[in-house]
C-alpha positions in Angstrom: -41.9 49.8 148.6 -43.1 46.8 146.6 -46.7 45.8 146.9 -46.0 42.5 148.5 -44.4 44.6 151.5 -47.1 47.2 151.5 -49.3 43.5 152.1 -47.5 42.7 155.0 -45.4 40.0 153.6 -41.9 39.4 153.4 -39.7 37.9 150.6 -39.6 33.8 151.5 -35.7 32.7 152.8 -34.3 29.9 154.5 -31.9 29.0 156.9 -29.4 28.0 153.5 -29.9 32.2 152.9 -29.2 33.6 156.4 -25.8 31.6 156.6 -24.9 32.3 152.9 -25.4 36.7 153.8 -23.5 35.8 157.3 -20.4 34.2 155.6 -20.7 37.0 153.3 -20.7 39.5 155.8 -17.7 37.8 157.5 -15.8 37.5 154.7 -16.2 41.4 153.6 -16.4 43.1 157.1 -15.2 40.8 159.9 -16.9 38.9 162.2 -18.3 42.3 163.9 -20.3 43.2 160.8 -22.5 39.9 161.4 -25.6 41.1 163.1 -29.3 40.2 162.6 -30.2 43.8 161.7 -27.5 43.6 158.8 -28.9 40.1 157.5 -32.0 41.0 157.4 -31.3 44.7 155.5 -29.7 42.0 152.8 -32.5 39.5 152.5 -34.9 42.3 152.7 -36.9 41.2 156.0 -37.3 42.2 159.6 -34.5 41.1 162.0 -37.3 39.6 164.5 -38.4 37.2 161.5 -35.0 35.7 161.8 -35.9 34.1 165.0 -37.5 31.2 163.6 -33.9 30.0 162.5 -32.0 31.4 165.7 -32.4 32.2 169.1 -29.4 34.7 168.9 -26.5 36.4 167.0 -24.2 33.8 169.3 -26.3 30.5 167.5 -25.7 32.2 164.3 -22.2 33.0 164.0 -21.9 29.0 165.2 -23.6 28.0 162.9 -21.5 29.9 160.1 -18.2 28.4 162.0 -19.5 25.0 161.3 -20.0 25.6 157.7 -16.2 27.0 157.7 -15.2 23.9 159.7 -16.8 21.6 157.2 -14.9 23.3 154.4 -11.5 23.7 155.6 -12.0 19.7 156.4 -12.6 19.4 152.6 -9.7 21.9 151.7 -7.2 19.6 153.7 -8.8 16.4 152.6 -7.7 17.6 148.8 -4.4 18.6 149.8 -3.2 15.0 150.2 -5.6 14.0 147.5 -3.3 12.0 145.1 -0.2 12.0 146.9 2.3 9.1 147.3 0.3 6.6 150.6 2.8 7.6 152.6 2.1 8.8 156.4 5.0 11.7 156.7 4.1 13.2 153.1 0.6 13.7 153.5 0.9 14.4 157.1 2.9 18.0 155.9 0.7 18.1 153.2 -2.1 18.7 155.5 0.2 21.6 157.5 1.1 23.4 154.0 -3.0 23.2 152.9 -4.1 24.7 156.3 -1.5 27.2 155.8 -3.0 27.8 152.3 -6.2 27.9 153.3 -5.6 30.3 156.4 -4.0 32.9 153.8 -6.5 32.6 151.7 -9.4 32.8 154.4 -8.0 35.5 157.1 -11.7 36.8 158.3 -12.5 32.7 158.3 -9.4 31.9 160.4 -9.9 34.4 162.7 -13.5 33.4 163.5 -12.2 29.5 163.6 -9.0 29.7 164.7 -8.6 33.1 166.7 -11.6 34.1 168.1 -12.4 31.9 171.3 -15.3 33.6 173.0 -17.3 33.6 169.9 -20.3 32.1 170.4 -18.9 30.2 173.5 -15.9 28.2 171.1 -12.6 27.9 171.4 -10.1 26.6 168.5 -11.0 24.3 166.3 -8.1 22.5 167.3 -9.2 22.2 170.9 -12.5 20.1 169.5 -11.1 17.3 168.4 -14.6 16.0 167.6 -15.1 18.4 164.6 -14.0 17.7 161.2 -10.8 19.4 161.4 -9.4 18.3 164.4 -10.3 14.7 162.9 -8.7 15.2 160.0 -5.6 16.0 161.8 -5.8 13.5 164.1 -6.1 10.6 161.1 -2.5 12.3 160.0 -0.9 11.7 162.9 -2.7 8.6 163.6 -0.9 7.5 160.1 2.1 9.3 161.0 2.6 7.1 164.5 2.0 4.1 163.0 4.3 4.1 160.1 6.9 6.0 162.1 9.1 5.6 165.1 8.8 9.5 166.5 11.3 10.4 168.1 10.2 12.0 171.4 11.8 13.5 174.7 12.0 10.9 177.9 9.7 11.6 180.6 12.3 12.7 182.6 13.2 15.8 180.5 9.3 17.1 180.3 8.8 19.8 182.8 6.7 18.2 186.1 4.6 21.1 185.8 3.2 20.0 182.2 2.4 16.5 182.9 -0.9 16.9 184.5 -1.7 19.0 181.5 -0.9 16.1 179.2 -2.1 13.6 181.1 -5.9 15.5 181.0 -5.0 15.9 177.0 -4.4 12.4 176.6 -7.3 11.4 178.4 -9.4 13.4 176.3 -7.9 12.6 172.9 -8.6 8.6 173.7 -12.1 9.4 174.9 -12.4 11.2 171.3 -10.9 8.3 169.5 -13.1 5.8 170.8 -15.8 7.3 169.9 -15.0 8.4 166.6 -13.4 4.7 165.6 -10.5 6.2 164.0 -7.8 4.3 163.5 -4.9 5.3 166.0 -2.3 3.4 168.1 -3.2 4.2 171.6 -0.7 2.4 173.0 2.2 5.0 171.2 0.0 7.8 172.7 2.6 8.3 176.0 3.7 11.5 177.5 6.4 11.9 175.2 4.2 12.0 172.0 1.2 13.9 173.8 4.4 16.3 174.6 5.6 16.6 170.8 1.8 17.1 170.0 1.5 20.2 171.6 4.6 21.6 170.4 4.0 20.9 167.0 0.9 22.6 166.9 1.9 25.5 168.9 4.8 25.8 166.2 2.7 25.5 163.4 -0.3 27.4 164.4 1.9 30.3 165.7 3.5 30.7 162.2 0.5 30.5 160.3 -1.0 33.1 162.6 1.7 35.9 162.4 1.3 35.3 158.3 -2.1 35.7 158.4 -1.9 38.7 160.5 1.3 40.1 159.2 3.4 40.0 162.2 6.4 38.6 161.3 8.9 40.4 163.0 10.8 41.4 160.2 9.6 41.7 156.0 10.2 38.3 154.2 10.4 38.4 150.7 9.6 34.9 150.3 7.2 33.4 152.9 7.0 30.0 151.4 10.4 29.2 152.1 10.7 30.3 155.5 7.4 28.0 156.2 9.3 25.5 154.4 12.1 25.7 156.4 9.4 25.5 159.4 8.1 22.3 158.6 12.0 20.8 158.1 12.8 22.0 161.5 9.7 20.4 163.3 10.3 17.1 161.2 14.1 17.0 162.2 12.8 17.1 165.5 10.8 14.0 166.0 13.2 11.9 163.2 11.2 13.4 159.9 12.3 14.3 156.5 10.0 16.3 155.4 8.8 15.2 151.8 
């Protein structure tokens, strides 16, 4: 033991520290292998002296979920840095870089995307608020305005749904009011809240089986078949995707 322990003292760290050893932890062992006791054995200090930065493991692993949040924003933000100003390219740009990103971050995308009693979140996708679900939001914003969608009549969506959507809308105005992104509200019927929800079901579905490796059969080339994901979606609401 080194003097300055025998002395009582412990090795200085800041909050910058604790969340660099969490991610770590999450990264290499899951999101079970991020405990206080395990921080502390890395930094080489008591768990209880990690109280001063958090009240509990639950505040903690939020914490580290915002710092994922923040850079999976800037992961999709340089996806469509460069490309052609055009609302439809960069709008599938942004689905291929959250694939990327999800492949490349599976313990990450579980904690974000798959995990919804940890530390009291859901999705990142149901808070629009947070940088992701913005940056989503701005490519479809784009995407309406530049685009006639082509969505189901009201008639054809199921009674059952439209409260659902209705609550979803109201939400997702209340968030773009506050935020001042630009998005035509007025486009924002039950057809398009509709198409919304199907087109992230559809995309977040296939990303998750990848991630996990539950595609129902082996696919020698992945790409492709996401590929031909995207195509199908696009043909759907009057895309080509670019």
């Amino acid at each position: 033991m080194s003097e300055q322990r025998r002395r009582g003292r412990m090795p200085a760290v800041s909050d910058a520290d604790i969340r660099r050893v969490a991610r770590s932890l999450l990264v290499e062992q899951g999101l079970e292998a991020i405990t206080l006791r395990a921080i502390a054995r890395e930094l080489g200090i008591t768990a209880p002296a990690l109280y001063r930065y958090y009240e509990s493991r639950d505040q903690l692993v939020a914490a580290v979920r915002t710092d994922v949040c923040a850079d999976l924003a800037t992961d999709l933000a340089a996806a469509v840095d460069g490309l052609p100003d055009d609302a439809g390219v960069r709008f599938f740009a942004v689905c291929r870089g959250f694939r990327a990103w999800s492949l490349a971050h599976s313990r990450e995308f579980t904690l974000v995307f798959a995990s919804p009693s940890a530390a009291g979140f859901g999705s990142a996708m149901q808070q629009f608020g947070e940088p992701v679900g913005r940056l989503f939001l701005e490519a479809a914003g784009r995407l309406l305005t530049d685009y006639d969608i082509v969505t189901p009549p009201v008639e054809l969506i199921p009674a059952e749904l439209r409260d659902d959507l209705i609550a979803f809308q109201t939400d997702l105005l209340r968030v773009l009011a506050e935020s001042g992104q630009k998005f035509p509200a007025e486009k924002l019927d039950l057809g398009v809240s509709y198409v919304m929800i199907q087109f992230w079901a559809r995309l977040y579905g296939h990303v998750t089986l990848e991630v996990f490796g539950n595609y129902p059969i082996p696919i020698g080339n992945p790409d492709v078949l996401f590929d031909a994901t995207l195509t199908d979606i696009g043909r759907g609401i009057g895309l080509t995707v670019g």
